[in-house]
N, C-alpha and C positions, 0 to 999 in steps of 0.2 A: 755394747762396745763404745769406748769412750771416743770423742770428737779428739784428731792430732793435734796435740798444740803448736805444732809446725806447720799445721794451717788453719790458724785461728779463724780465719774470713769467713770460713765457713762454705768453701766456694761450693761450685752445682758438684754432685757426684751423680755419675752416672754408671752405670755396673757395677757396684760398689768401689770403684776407686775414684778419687778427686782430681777434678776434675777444673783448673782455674780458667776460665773467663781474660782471655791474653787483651779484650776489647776496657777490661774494667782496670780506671785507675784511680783506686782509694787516694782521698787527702790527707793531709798532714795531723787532722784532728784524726778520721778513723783510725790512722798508724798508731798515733800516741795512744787510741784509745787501746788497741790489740795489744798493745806493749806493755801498756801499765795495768790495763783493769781486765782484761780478757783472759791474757793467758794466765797470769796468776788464779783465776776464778776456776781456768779450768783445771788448773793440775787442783785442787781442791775439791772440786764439784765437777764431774764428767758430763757432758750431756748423755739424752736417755736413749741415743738411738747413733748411730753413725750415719745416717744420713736421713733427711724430713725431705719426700715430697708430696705433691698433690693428689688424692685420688686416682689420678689418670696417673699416678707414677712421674710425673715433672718435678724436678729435682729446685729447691729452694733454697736460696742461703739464708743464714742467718740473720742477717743483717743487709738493709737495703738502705741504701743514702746515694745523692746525687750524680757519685760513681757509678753507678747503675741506669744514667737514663743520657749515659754519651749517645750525642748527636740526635736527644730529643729536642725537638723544638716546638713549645707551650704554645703558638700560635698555628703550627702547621698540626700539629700529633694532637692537640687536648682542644683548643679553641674553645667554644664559648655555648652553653646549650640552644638549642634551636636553632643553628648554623653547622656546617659543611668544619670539619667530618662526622660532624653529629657524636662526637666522644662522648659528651655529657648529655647526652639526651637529644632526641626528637623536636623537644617544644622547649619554648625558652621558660615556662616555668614550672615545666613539670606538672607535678602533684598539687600544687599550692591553689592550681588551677580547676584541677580537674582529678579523682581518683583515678587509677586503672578499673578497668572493668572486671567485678568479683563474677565470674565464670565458671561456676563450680560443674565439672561434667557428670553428666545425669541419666541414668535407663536402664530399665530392668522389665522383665514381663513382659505383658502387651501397651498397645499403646493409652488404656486407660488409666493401668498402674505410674507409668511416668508421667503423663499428664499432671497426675494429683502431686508427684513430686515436684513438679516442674515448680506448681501452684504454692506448694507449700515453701520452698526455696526462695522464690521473685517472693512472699511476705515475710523472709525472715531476711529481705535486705539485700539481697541476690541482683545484681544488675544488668545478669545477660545470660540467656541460656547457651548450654551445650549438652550437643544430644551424642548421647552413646548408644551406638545398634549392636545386636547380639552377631554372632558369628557367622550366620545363616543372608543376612542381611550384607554383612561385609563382600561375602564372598558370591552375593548375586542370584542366591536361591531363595524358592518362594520359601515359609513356616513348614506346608505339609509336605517338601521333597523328602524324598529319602534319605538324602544327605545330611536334613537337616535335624535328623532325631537324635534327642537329646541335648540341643543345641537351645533349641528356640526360647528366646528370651533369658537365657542364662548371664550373656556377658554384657547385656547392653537389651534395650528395646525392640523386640521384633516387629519389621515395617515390613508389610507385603506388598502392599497397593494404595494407593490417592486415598482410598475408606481410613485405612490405616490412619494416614498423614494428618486426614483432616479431623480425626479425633485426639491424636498427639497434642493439638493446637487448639483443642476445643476451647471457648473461652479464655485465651491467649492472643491477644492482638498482634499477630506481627508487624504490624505497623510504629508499631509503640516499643518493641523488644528486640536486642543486638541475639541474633541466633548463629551459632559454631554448630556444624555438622561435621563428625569427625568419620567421614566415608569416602575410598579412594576407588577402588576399578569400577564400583556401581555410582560413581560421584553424580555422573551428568542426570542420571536416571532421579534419583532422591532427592536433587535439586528441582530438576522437573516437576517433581509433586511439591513440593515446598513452594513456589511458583502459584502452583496450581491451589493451594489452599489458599496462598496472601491475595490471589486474585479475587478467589468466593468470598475472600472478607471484604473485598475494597481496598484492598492496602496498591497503593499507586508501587509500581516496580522500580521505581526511578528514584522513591526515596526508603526502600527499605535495607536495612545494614545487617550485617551479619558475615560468616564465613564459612566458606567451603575447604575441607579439607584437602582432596583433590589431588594430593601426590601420590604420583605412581610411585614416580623411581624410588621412593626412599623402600614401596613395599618390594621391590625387586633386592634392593638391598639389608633389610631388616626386616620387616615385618610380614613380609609372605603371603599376602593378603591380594593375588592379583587372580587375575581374570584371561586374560588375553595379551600377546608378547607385546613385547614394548615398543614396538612403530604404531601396531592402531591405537594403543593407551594414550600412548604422546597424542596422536590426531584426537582420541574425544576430552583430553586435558584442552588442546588449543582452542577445539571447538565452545569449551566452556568460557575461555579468556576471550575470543571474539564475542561470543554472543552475551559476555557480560559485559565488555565494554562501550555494547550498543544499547542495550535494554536493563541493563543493572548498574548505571554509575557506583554506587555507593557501597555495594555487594563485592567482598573481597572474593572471588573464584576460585583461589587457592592458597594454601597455605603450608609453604612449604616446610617441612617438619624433620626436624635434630631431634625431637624427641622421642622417635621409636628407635634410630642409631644409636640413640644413648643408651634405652633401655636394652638393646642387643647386645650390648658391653664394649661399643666404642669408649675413647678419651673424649676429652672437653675439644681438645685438639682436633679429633675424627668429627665428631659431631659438626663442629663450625663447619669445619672445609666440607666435607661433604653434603652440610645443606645449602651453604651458598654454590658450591657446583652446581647438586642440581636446578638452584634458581635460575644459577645463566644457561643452564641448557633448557629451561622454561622458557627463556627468551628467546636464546639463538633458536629455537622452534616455534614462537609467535613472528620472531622478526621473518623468518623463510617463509608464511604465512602471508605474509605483506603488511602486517602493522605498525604505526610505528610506535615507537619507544615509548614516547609519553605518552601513548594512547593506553596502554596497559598497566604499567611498571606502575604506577599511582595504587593500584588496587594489590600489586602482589602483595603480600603479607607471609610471614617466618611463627615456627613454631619450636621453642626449644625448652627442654629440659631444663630443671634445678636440680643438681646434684646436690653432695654433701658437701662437698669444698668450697666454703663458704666465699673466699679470692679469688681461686679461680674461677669460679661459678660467673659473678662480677665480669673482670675482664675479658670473659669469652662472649659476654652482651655487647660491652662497650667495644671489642675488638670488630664483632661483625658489624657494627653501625660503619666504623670507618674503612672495614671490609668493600662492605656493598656501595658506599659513597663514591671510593676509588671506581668500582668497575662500574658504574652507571656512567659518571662524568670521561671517564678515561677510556673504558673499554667499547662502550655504546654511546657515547655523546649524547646522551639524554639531556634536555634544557630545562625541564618543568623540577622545580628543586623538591616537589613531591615522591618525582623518581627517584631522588636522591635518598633520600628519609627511610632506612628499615623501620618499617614497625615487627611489633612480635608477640604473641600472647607465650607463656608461659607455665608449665605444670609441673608441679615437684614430683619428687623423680621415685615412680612406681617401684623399679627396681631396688632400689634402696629402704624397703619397706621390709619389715620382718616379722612372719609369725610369731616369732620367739618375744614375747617379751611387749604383745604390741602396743600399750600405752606409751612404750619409747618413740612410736609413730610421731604423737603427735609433736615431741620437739623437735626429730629432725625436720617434721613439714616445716614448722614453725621457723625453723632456719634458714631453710631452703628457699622458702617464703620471702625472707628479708633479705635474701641476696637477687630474689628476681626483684626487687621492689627497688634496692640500690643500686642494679644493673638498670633501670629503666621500662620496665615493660610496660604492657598497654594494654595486657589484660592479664589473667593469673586463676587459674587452679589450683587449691590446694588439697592434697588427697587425705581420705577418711584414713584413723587409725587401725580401722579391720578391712582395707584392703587385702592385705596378704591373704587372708581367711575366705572372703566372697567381697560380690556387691557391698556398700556397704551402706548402713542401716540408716533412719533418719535421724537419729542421736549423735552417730559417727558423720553424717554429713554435713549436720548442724554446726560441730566443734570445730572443724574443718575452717566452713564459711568465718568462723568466730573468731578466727587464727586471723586469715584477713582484714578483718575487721581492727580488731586490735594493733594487729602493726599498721593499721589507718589512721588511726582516731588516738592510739596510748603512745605508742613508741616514741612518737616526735621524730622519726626521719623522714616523713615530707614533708616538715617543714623549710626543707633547703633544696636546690638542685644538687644532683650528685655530689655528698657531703662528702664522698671519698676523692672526689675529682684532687689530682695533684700528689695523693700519696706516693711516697716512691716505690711503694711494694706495687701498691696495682697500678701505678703508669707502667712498672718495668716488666711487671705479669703481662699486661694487656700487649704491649710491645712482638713480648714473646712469645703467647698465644697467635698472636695474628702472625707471623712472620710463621708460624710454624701451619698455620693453614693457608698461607701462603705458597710455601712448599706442596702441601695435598693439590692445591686448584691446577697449578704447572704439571705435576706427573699427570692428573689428569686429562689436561690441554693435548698432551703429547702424546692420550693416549687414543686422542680423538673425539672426546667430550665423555660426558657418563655412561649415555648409552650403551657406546662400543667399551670404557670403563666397567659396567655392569655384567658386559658379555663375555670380557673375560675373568669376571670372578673378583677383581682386582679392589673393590671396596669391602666386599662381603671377608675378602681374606685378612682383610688390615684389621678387620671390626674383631674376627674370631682370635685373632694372635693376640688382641689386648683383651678381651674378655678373659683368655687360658691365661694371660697373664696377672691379669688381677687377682684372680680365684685362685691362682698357686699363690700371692702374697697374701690371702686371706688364710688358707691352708696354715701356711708355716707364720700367723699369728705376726708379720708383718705391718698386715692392717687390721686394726682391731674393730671388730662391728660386734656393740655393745650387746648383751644377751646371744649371742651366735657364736662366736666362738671366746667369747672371755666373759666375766660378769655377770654366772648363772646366776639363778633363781626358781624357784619353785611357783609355776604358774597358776591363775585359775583359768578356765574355758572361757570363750569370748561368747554373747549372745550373737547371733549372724543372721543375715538375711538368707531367706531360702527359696529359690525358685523351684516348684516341682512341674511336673505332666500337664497339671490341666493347664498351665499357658500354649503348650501346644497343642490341646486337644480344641482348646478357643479359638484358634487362630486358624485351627482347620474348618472349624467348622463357619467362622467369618468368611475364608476363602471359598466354601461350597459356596454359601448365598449368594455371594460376590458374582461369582462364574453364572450363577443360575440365575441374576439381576438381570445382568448388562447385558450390551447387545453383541453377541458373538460376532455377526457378519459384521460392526464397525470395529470390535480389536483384530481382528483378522486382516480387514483391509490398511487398519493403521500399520499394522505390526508387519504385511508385505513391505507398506508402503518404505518404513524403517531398514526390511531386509535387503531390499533395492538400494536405497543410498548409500547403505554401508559399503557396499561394492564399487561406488563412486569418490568422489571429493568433498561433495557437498557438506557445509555445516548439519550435525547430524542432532543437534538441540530443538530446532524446529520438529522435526521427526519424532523424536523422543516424547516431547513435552505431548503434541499430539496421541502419540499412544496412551500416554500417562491419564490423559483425560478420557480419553473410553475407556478406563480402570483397567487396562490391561498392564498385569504384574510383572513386580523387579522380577522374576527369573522367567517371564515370558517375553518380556523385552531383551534382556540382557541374552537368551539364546538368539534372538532372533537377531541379533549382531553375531555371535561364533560362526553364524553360517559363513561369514566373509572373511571375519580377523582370525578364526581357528583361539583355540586353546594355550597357555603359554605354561612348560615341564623346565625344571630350573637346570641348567646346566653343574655337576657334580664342581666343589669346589675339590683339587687337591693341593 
């Protein structure tokens, strides 16, 4: 359907009708230019679509010029990298300085099999590990529950116990290495052993870096991955940000994460607001706590998504830097301009990965890639092209890291800070993004914070109405995703990684030993000791760590907390 020539501008369309922008006033060049070279073009040449937006369905004009950035001001909205609002970055000189951290996330089998990955990865140039646990592990069970059959080791590395952890790390100095643990309701517990291994090395606690996953709510909202309802989650999340900002300066404790919201089929829009909510409710629940501000805020750190949308992708980085600037200085009077600073690691976007066709993988990574790299990140995942299929393989991980690599060392975009800083498409995107998750943070101010947000359904329902929404525009060939529904071809079979039986039959039989080493009457007294304070106030990471070190197990610890916080069954959304 062709573009009307009675509104050349191209203004936003929203439900398919146009939709003019009453704030926007084109100049005397774009008039002339719609008058003499536009609309003749189009009664000639149609465009190919009656309306272009974003992925997330945000509606774009055509043409963006100065008219489009009323009542921005270059000093207050964009300023200068390594200064407040941090539009252009964090550090003042970027990459030029310093690379992001190539982060490639890693785990499969037992923890021998990732080990050797880990090994092979940190020598093909790899900068910082990140550990992915299998499903069993997520959700708090030891390898041999009953739960866990069929599971173990399939989507990530099964950890059961300290034995476990300190062979992940075998000849791996965590002293020497940035480690990401991507684990939420068993967080405080797999940190504990983590702890516990960097100690048997000698590694000093006070200067080793790395990151904890550690958000609950986003699993209450997306990813479903929880344990226990969400007043005692929030208490052993706080417990983690106390007792890391006394014994782990350096050690981000959490990382609060846009990137399972995204992959649940939020917008760009959704994802921002609802991971900066839940950060200030990470706060408003350390601050009730008694900490203060700068005592934490320094260590939080953000985890979001690369989509497809190459601009938007962009402005929805640069939008939450001056996001989170506003509410530290403005909302919490934070002083330490550390607080101020989002940082953020970043992973191209799983969901947007397609069995059909999957060598196409590697260019959307490759994309996706160079939008978290021009948005600013501070560290990056780039996903293997046989994801969609399984694990993926050491050749599919390799090309992966290689994607990063390349847009480091070939591309030539860090050679500049934010080389897009000033455009008018992405000042006036990023404007709009943030104003639109602007909007998200207030309904949920009002609706009492996330938590009571969560409880009545009210982010999980935003997330499902634009998922149903995209997937009917993919449906009716709206949005075209290349091999899936336009662009066949005749495939060959992918080679795959394959995990079978005997990692679980290993891991049971690890656990026999285990139980038949150690000393029963000290995990018995540690793990009272644990089941007692759970019932209390007390910081429960002392407790934990303790248990952790008599080798008594993630799902022998983790029960021994349900006796007090109970189980948490999701309320039905309608």
């Amino acid at each position: 359907m062709p573009t009307d020539p009675k509104n050349p501008s191209g203004a936003s369309t929203i439900n398919g009708t146009d939709a003019v922008d009453s704030r926007r006033k084109p100049g005397a060049a774009e008039k002339s230019w719609e008058e003499k070279t536009l609309v003749p073009t189009l009664a000639k040449s149609p465009e190919r679509a009656s309306k272009f937006t974003t992925v997330s369905s945000y509606p774009i004009r055509r043409l963006y010029t100065p008219a489009d950035l009323s009542g921005w001001d270059e000093d207050r909205d964009l300023g200068l990298p390594g200064e407040p609002p941090y539009t252009r970055g964090i550090h003042p000189t970027m990459y030029r300085t310093r690379l992001w951290t190539m982060r490639q996330f890693a785990g499969f089998g037992t923890a021998e099999d990732t080990n050797q990955r880990f090994r092979y990865l940190l020598a093909q140039g790899q900068t910082g590990l990140s550990v992915a646990f299998d499903l069993p592990t997520l959700m708090g069970y030891d390898s041999d529950h009953a739960l866990s059959e069929g599971e173990v080791g399939k989507c990530g590395v099964a950890i059961s116990s300290l034995a476990d952890m300190e062979v992940l790390f075998d000849k791996i100095p965590i002293a020497d290495v940035s480690t990401s643990m991507t684990i939420n309701s068993p967080a405080a517990v797999i940190w504990a052993m983590y702890l516990a291994v960097a100690e048997k090395q000698g590694a000093d606690w006070k200067k080793i870096a790395g990151t904890l996953q550690n958000d609950i709510l986003k699993e209450y909202i997306a990813q479903k991955e929880y344990i226990y309802p969400p007043e005692p989650s929030m208490r052993l999340v706080i417990d983690t940000i106390e007792f890391g900002a006394k014994h782990t300066p350096k050690f981000n404790v959490i990382s609060i994460s846009g990137y399972h919201i995204r992959e649940a089929g939020s917008t760009a829009i959704q994802e921002l607001a609802f991971t900066l909510r839940d950060g200030i409710e990470y706060v408003d629940w350390a601050l009730r706590r008694g900490m203060n501000i700068d005592e934490f805020a320094p260590r939080l750190s953000f985890f979001f998504n690369a989509h497809s949308d190459f601009f938007e992708e962009i402005a929805k980085y640069r939008a939450a830097r001056r996001i989170w600037h506003k509410t530290m200085t403005e909302r919490y009077g934070a002083k330490n301009a550390r607080s101020w600073a989002l940082r953020f690691h970043t992973q191209t976007a799983g969901c947007s990965l397609t069995a059909q066709q999957p060598y196409n993988n590697v260019v959307r990574t490759a994309l996706q890639a160079l939008a978290a790299v021009l948005g600013g990140t501070q560290s990056l995942h780039t996903n293997s092209l046989d994801e969609a299929w399984a694990l993926p393989t050491e050749f599919a991980a390799t090309l992966a890291l290689r994607t990063q690599q390349i847009i480091a060392h070939e591309s030539g975009v860090t050679n500049t800070v934010d080389p897009l800083g000033g455009s008018y498409f992405v000042e006036a995107l990023t404007n709009e993004v943030e104003a639109g998750a602007w909007d998200y943070i207030r309904k949920i101010d009002a609706l009492g914070g996330m938590v009571a947000a969560i409880e009545r359904g009210y982010p999980q329902r935003e997330i499902a109405d634009a998922a149903y929404q995209y997937q009917m525009e993919v449906d009716r060939k709206e949005k075209i995703v290349v091999g899936v529904n336009d662009y066949f071809t005749k495939e060959n079979p992918l080679d795959i990684l394959q995990i079978d039986e005997s990692v679980a039959h290993r891991q049971a039989e690890r656990l026999a030993k285990l139980r038949a080493e150690r000393s029963s009457d000290e995990v018995a007294r540690r793990l009272d000791g644990l089941r007692i304070a759970s019932q209390g106030k007390e910081n429960l990471m002392p407790y934990i760590y303790d248990a952790v070190k008599a080798y008594a197990t993630l799902g022998e610890i983790c029960d021994a907390m349900k006796v007090a916080f109970g189980i948490y069954d999701e309320v039905a959304i309608t």
